[in-house]
C-alpha beads as a LAMMPS data file, in Angstrom:
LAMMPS data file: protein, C-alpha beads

115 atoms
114 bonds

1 atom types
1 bond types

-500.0 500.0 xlo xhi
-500.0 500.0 ylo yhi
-500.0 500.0 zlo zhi

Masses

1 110.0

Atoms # bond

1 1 1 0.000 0.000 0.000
2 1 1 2.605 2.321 0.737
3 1 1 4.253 2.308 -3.111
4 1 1 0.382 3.023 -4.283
5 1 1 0.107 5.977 -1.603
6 1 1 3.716 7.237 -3.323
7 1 1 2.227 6.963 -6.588
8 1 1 -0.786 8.570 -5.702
9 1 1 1.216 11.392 -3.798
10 1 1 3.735 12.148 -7.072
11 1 1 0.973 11.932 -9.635
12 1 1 -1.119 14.798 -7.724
13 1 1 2.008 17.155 -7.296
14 1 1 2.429 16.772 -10.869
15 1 1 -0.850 17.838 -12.102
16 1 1 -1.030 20.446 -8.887
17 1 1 2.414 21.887 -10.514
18 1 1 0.756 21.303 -14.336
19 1 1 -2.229 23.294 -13.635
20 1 1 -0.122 26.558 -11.987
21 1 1 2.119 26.384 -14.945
22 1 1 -0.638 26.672 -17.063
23 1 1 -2.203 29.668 -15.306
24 1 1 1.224 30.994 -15.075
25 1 1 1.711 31.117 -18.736
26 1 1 -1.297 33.141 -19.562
27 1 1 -0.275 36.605 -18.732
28 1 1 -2.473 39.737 -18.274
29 1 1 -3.098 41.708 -21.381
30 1 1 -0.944 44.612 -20.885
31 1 1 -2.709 48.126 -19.953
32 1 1 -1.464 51.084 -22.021
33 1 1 -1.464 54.420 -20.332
34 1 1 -3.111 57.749 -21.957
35 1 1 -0.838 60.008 -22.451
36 1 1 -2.725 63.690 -21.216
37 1 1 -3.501 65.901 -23.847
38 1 1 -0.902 68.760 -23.997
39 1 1 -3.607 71.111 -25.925
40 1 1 -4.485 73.445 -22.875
41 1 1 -0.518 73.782 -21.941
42 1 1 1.058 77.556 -22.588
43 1 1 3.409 77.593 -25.641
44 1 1 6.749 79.306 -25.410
45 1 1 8.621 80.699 -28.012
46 1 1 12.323 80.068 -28.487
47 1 1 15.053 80.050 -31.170
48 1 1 18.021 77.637 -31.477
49 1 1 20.364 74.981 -33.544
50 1 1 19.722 71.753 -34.166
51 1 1 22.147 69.405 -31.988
52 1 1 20.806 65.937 -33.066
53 1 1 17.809 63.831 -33.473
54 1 1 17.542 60.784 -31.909
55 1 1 13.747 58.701 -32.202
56 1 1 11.651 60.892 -30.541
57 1 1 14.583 63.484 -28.367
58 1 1 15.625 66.448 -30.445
59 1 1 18.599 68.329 -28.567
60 1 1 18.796 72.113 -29.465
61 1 1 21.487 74.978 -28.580
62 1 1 18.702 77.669 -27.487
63 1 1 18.570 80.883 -26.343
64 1 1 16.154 80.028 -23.783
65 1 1 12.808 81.327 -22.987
66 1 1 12.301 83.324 -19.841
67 1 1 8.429 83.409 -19.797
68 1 1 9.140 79.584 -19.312
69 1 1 12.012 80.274 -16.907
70 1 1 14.279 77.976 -19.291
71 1 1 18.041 79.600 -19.246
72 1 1 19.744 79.393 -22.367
73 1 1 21.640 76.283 -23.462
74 1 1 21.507 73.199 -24.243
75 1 1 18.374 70.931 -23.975
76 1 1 16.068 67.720 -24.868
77 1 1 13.029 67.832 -26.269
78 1 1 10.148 65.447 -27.180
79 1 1 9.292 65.786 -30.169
80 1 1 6.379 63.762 -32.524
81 1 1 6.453 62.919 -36.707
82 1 1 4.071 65.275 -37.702
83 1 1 6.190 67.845 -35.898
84 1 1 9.183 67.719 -37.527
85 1 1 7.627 66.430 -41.376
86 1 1 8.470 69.641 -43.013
87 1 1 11.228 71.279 -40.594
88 1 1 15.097 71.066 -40.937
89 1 1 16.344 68.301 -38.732
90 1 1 19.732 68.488 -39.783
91 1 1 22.469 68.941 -37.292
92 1 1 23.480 72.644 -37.076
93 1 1 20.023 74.053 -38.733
94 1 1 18.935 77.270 -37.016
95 1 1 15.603 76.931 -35.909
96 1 1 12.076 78.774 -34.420
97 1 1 10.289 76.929 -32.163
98 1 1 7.397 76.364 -29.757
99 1 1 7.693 74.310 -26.850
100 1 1 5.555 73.116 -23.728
101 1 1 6.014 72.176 -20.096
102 1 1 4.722 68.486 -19.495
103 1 1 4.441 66.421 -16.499
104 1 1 7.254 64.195 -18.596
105 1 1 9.706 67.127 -19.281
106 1 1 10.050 69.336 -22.339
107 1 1 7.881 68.786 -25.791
108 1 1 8.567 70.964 -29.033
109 1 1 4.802 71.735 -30.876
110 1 1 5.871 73.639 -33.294
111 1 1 9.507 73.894 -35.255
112 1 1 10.225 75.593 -38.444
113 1 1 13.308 77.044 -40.229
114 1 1 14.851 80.430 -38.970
115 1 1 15.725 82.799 -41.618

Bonds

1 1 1 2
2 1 2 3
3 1 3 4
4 1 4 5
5 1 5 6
6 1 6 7
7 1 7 8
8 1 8 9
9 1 9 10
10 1 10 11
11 1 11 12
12 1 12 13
13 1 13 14
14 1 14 15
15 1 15 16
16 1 16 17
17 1 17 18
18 1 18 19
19 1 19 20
20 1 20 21
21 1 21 22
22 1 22 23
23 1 23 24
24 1 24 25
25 1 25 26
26 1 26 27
27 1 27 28
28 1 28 29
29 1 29 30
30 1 30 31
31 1 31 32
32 1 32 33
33 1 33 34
34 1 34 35
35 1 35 36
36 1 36 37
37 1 37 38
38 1 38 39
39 1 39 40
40 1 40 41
41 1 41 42
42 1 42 43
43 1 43 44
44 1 44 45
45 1 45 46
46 1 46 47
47 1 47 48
48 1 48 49
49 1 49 50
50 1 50 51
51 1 51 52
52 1 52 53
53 1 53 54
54 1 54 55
55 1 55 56
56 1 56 57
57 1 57 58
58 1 58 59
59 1 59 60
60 1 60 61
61 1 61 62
62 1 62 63
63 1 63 64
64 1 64 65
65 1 65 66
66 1 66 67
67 1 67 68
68 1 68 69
69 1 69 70
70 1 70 71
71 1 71 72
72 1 72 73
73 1 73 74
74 1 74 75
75 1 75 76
76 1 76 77
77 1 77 78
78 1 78 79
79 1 79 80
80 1 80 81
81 1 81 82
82 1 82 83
83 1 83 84
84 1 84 85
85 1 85 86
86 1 86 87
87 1 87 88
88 1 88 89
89 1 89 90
90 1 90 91
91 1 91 92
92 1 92 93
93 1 93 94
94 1 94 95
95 1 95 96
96 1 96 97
97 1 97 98
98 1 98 99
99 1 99 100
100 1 100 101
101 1 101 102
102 1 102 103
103 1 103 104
104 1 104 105
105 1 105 106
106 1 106 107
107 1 107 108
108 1 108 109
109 1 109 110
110 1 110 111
111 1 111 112
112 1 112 113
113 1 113 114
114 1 114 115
């Protein structure tokens, strides 16, 4: 009786450890977060050169914006496709610009050349 009781015992672990791996591999779909509409933000105005565009980060050389308390230098900024379709992105282009104050840092909404 004993070897049947081990039997018994290994063959219920093994489903018991079947059935958790199971559950285990069926994972929660994941939950994508809203990013909060930047509309109702203030603009500032600034003017700079184009440092470098990497993805969605756009570095500028400003001159800063004191409405926005930004000091002049150097800075990243996010910065979306339809954005920067029609605007010089190439490094050392002298630029106008818009830019707003998010909860995630620094976002460009408007870029254009600078004559």
């Amino acid at each position: 009786m004993n070897f049947r009781h081990f039997i018994a015992i290994i063959a219920m672990l093994g489903l018991a450890g079947c059935g958790k791996a199971s559950q285990e591999g069926h994972s929660n779909p994941t939950v994508v977060q809203a990013m909060p509409s930047t509309e109702s933000l203030p603009a500032y105005d600034a003017q700079g050169v184009v440092s470098s565009l990497d993805g969605q980060i756009l570095t500028l050389d400003h001159d800063g914006a004191s409405a926005a308390g930004l000091k002049p230098g150097r800075d990243q900024f996010k910065v979306y496709a339809d954005v920067i379709a029609e605007a010089p992105i190439t490094p050392g282009a002298r630029v106008k610009f818009q830019f707003k104050k998010t909860s995630t840092g620094l976002e460009v909404s408007k870029l254009e050349p600078r004559g």
